[in-house]
C-alpha positions in Angstrom: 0.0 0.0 0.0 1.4 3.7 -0.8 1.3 4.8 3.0 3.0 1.9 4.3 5.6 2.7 1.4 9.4 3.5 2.7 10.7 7.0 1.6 14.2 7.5 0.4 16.7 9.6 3.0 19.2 12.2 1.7 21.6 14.3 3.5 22.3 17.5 2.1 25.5 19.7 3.2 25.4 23.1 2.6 21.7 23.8 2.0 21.3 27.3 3.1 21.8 28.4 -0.6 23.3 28.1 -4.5 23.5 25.0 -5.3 22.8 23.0 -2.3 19.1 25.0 -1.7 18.2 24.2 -4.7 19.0 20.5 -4.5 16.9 20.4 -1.2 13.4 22.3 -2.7 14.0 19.5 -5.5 14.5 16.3 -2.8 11.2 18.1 -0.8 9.1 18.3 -4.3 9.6 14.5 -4.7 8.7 13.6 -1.2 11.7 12.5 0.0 13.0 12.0 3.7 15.7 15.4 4.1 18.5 16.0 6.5 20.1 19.6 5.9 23.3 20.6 7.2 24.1 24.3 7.0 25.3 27.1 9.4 21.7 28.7 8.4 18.3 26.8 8.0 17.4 27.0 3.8 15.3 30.2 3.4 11.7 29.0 2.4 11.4 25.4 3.1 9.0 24.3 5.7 7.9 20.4 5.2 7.6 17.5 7.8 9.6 15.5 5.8 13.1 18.0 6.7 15.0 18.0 9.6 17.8 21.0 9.5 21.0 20.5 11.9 22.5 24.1 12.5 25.9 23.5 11.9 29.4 24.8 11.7 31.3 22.2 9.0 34.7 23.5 9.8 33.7 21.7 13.2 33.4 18.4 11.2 33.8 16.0 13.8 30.6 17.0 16.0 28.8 16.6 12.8 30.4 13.5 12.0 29.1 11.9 15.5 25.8 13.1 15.3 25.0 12.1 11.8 26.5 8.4 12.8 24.4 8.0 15.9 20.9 9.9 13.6 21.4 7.0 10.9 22.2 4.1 13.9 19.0 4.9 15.7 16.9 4.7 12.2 17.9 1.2 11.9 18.3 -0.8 8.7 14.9 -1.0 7.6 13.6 2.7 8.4 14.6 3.5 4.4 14.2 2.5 1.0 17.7 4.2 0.1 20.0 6.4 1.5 22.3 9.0 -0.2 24.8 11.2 1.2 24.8 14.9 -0.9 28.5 16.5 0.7 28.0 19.8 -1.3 29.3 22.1 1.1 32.8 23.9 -0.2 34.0 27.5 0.7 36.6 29.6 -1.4 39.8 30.8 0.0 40.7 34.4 -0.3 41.6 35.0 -4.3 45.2 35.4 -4.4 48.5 33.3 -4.7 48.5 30.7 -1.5 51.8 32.9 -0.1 49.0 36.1 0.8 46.3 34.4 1.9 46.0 34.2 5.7 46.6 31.0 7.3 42.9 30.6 9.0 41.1 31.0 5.2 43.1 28.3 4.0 42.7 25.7 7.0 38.9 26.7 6.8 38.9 26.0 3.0 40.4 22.4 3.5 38.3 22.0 6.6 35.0 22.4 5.0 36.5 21.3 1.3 37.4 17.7 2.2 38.0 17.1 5.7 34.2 17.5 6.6 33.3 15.3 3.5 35.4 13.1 4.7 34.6 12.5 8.0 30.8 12.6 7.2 31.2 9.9 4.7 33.5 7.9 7.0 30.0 8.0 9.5 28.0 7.9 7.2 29.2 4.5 5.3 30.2 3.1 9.6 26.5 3.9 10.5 25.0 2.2 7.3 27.2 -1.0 6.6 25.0 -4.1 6.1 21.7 -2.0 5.3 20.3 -4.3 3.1 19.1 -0.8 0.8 20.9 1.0 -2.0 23.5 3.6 -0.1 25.3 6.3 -2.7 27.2 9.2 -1.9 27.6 12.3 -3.9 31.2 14.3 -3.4 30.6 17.2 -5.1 33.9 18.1 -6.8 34.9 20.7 -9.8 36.1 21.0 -12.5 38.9 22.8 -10.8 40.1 20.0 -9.3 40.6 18.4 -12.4 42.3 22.2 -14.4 44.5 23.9 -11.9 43.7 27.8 -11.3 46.5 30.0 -10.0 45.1 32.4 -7.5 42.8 29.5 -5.9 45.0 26.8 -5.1 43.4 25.7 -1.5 40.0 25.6 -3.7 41.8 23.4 -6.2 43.5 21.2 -4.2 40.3 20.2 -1.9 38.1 19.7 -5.4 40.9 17.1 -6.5 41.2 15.6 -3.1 37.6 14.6 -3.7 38.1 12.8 -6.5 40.8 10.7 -5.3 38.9 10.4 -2.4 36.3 8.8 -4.2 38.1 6.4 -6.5 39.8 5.0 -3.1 36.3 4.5 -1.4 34.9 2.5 -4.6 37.7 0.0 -4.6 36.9 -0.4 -0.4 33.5 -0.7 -1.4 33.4 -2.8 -4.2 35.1 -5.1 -2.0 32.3 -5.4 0.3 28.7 -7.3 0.1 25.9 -4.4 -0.6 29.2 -1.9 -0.7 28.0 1.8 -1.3 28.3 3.4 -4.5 30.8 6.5 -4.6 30.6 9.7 -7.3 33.1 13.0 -7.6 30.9 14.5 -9.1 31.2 18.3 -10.9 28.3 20.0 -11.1 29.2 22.0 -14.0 29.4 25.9 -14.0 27.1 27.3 -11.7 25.3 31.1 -11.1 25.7 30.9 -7.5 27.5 33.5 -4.7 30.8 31.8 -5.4 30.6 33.4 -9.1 29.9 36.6 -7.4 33.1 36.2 -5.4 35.0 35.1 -8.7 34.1 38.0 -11.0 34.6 40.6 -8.2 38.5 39.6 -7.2 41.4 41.9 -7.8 42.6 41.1 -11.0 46.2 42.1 -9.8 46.3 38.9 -7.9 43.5 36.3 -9.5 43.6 37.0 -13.4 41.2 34.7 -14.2 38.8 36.5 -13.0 38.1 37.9 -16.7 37.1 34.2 -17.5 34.5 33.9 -15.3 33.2 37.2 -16.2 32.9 36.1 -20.0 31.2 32.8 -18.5 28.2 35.3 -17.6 28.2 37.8 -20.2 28.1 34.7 -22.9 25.1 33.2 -20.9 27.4 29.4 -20.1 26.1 28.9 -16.4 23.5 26.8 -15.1 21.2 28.9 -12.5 20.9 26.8 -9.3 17.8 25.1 -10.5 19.5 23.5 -13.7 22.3 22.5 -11.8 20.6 20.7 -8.9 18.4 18.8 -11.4 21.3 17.6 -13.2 23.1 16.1 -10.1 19.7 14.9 -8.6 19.4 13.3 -12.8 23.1 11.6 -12.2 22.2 10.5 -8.8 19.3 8.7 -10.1 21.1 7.0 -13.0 21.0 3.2 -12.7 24.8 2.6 -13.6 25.9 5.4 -10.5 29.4 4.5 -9.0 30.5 2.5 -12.2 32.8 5.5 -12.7 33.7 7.0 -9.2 35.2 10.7 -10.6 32.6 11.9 -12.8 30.6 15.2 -14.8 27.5 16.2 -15.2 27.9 17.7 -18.5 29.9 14.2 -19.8 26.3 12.5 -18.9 
């Protein structure tokens, strides 16, 4: 019977806007279970079905422990599926690494790959033997796969997730009912990051100009686009056979 059906649970890091917000109003619209994770609650969504954890990610541990001991108390048969969104990345201050303060770049790895890291590491520990499909969604960059002077912390977090990934889908693959892994890049996006981009000193992040031709030429994806592309990839039947992926290779 549809009421006694199982709804599908997906974590979602860095909610409160861009891409992440959008992602979430999409997961809400198709009735899903939600957990956001975000230093603010997303603007505008109210449903039954979400449960938003105020949170700080540069902190990652206390958010790895209490996502652990959410997911242990649910038990194995609470779900149909459960998917892990880590979409949560900050950007350094623009400039070569040798002027940008120490604190910016620790935060930058902090929030860039150590909190995926550790929230996948609880997530994956809380979850082993649930018999239901488990994916997890890194989302990466094309910068981690093009190296930009001027963002290098940026760069080498977004790269760091897609090694991270292939390494988790050879650990899983080796497991019964392993989890399925994806780097994904989301493609060029319209968010507050682009903002930050186009507005640097040019005197110490040239590329700036590039970004600002990305606008003018109409190339990026609002939020909306984006988010339904992921949410497309993360539906697609052969997910994980390639751990380091692209949303615009689909």
């Amino acid at each position: 019977m549809l009421g006694t059906m199982k709804p599908t649970l997906s974590v979602v890091t860095g909610a409160s806007r861009g891409l992440g917000h959008a992602v979430a109003v999409q997961l809400l619209a198709r009735g899903e279970r939600l957990i956001t994770v975000s230093r603010r609650a997303p603007a505008g969504l109210s449903s039954p079905q979400l449960l938003h954890w105020d949170a700080d990610l540069a902190d990652a541990g206390a958010v790895a422990r209490r996502l652990h001991d959410w997911l242990a108390a649910q038990g194995p048969q609470a779900f149909a599926a459960v998917n892990l969104i880590n979409n949560a990345g900050v950007i350094a201050e623009l400039a070569p690494m040798g002027n940008v303060a120490d604190a910016d770049l620790t935060n930058a790895v902090r929030v860039g790959l150590e909190a995926p890291m550790r929230l996948t590491a609880a997530f994956l520990r809380a979850t082993r033997g649930w018999p239901v499909p488990r994916k997890v969604v890194l989302v990466s960059s094309g910068l981690g796969r093009r190296a930009m002077a001027g963002s290098a912390s940026y760069c080498a977090a977004k790269a760091g997730l897609d090694h991270l990934a292939r390494a988790l889908a050879l650990e899983e693959a080796a497991r019964p009912g392993g989890a399925r892994i994806v780097s994904l890049a989301p493609g060029v996006i319209d968010t507050d990051m682009q903002v930050q981009l186009r507005g640097a000193d040019r005197s110490r992040f040239p590329e700036g100009d590039r970004f600002e031709q990305l606008r003018t030429t109409g190339r990026l994806d609002s939020p909306e686009q984006a988010a339904a592309k992921v949410l497309a990839y993360l539906a697609r039947p052969d997910f994980g056979s390639t751990p380091v992926a692209d949303v615009r290779d689909a």
